[in-house]
C-alpha positions as CSV (number, residue, x, y, z in Angstrom):
1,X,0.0,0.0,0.0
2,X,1.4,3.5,-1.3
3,X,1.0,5.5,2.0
4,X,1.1,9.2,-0.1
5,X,-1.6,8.4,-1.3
6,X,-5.1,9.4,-0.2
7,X,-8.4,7.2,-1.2
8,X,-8.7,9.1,-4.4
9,X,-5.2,8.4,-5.6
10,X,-4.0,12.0,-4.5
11,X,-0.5,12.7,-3.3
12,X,-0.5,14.0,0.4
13,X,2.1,13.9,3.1
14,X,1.7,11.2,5.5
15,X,0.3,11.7,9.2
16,X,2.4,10.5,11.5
17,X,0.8,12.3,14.8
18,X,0.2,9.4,16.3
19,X,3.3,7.3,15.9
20,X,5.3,6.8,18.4
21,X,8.7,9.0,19.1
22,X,11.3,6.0,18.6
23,X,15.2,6.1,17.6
24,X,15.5,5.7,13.7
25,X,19.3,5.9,11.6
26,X,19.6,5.0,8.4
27,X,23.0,4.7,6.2
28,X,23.1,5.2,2.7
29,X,26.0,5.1,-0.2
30,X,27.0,7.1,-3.0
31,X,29.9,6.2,-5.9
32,X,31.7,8.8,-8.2
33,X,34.0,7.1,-10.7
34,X,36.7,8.9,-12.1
35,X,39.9,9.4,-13.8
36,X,42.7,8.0,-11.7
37,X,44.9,11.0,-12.1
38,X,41.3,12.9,-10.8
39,X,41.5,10.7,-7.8
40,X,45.0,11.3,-6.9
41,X,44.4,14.8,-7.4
42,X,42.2,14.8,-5.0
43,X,43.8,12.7,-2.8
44,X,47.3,14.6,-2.6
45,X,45.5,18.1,-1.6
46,X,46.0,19.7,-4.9
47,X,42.7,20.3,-6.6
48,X,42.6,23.7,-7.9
49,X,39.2,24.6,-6.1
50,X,40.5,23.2,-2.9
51,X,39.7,20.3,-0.1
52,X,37.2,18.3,-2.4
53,X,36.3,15.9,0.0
54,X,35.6,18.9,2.9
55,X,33.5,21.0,0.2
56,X,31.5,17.5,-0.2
57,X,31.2,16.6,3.5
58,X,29.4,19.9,4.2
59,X,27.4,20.0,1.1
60,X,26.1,16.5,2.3
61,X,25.6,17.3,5.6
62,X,23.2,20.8,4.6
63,X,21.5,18.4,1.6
64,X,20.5,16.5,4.8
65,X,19.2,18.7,6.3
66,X,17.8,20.5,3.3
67,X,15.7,17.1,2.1
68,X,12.2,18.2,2.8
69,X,12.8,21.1,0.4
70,X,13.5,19.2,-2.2
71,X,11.5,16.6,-1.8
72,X,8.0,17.6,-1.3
73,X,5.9,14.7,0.7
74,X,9.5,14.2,3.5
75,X,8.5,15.9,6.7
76,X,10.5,18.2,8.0
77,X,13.0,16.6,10.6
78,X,15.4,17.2,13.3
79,X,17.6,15.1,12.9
80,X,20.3,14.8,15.6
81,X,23.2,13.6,13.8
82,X,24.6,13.6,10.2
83,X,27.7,12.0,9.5
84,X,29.3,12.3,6.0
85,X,32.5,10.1,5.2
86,X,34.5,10.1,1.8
87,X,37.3,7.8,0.7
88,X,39.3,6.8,-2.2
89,X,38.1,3.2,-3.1
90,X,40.8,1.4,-5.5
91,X,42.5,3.7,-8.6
92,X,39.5,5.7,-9.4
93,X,36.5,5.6,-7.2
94,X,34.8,7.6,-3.7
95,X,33.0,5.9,-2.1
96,X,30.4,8.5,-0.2
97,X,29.1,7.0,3.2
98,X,26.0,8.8,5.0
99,X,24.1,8.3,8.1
100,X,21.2,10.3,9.6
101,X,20.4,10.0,12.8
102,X,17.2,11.6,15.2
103,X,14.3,10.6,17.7
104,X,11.3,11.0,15.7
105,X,7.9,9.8,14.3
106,X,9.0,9.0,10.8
107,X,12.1,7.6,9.2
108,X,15.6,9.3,7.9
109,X,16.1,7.3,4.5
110,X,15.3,10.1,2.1
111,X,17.8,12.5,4.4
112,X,20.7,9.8,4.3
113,X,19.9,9.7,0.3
114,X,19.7,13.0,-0.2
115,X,23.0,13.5,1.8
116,X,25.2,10.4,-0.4
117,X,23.8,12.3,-3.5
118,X,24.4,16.1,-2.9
119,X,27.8,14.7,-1.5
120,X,28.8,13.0,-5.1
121,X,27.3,15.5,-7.3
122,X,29.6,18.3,-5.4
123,X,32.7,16.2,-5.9
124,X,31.3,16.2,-9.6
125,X,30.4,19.8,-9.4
126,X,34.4,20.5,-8.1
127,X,36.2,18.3,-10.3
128,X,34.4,18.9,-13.8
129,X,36.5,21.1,-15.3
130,X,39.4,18.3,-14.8
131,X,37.3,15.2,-15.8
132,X,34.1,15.7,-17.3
133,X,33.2,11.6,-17.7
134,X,32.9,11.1,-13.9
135,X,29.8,9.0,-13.3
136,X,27.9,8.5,-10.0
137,X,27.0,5.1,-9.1
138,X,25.3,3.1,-6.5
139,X,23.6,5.9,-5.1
140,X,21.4,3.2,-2.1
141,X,20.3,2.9,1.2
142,X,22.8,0.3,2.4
143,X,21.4,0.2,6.6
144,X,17.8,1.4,8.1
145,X,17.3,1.0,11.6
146,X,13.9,1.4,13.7
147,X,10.1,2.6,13.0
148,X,7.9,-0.1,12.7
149,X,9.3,-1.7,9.3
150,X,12.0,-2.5,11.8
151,X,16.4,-3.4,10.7
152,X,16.8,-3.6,6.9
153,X,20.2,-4.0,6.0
154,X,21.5,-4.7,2.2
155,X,22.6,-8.0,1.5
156,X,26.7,-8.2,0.6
């Protein structure tokens, strides 16, 4: 059952005033492929535009926070922790980490999404005019824990 939907098939936001308030963190990935000599770039400190994976941390970290703007039926959350980790994965990969964290009535999926994504298309964004054939990837939710759909974790 589509739970944005109303009986007559319209979109709405969910009502979740009488769940209860229970612990919820989800984790979500994010992939940006590159040029190997973009990577080390990157990696040595000596991008033109600056500390790529900082600029990408923060950007994540406000996309978080930012999610119910951009995606209209997400409440509005306050979410008590986001986390945002980059590393260089083999020759010519970053692999984006991001968990969401809060006490709340409704899940943090779409905020730990939203955060792996905003974080890759910055390092995209940043690194353009150096490699314009990156290619995000694997943009999933790898980890959900709580509300009442209970632990989902992806299988390896």
């Amino acid at each position: 059952m589509l739970t944005h939907l109303d009986s007559q098939g319209r979109a709405n936001m969910v009502d979740v005033t009488e769940k209860a308030v229970t612990e919820r963190e989800a984790t979500a990935e994010a992939r940006v492929r590159m040029l190997p000599q973009t990577l080390q770039m990157i990696v040595d400190g000596e991008h033109p535009k600056g500390d790529v994976f900082a600029v990408a941390r923060i950007a994540g970290i406000q996309a978080a926070k930012k999610t119910s703007d951009l995606i209209p039926l997400c409440h509005p959350l306050m979410l008590t922790s986001v986390k945002v980790e980059l590393s260089a994965q083999g020759e010519d990969a970053v692999r984006i980490l991001a968990r969401c964290k809060l006490a709340g009535q409704t899940g943090v999926e779409m905020e730990a999404l939203t955060a792996a994504s905003v974080a890759a298309l910055t390092i995209y964004d940043m690194c353009k005019a150096v490699d314009k054939g990156m290619v995000i990837e694997q943009v999933r939710l790898l980890e959900k824990l709580g509300g009442k759909s209970g632990h989902y974790k992806v299988q390896a």
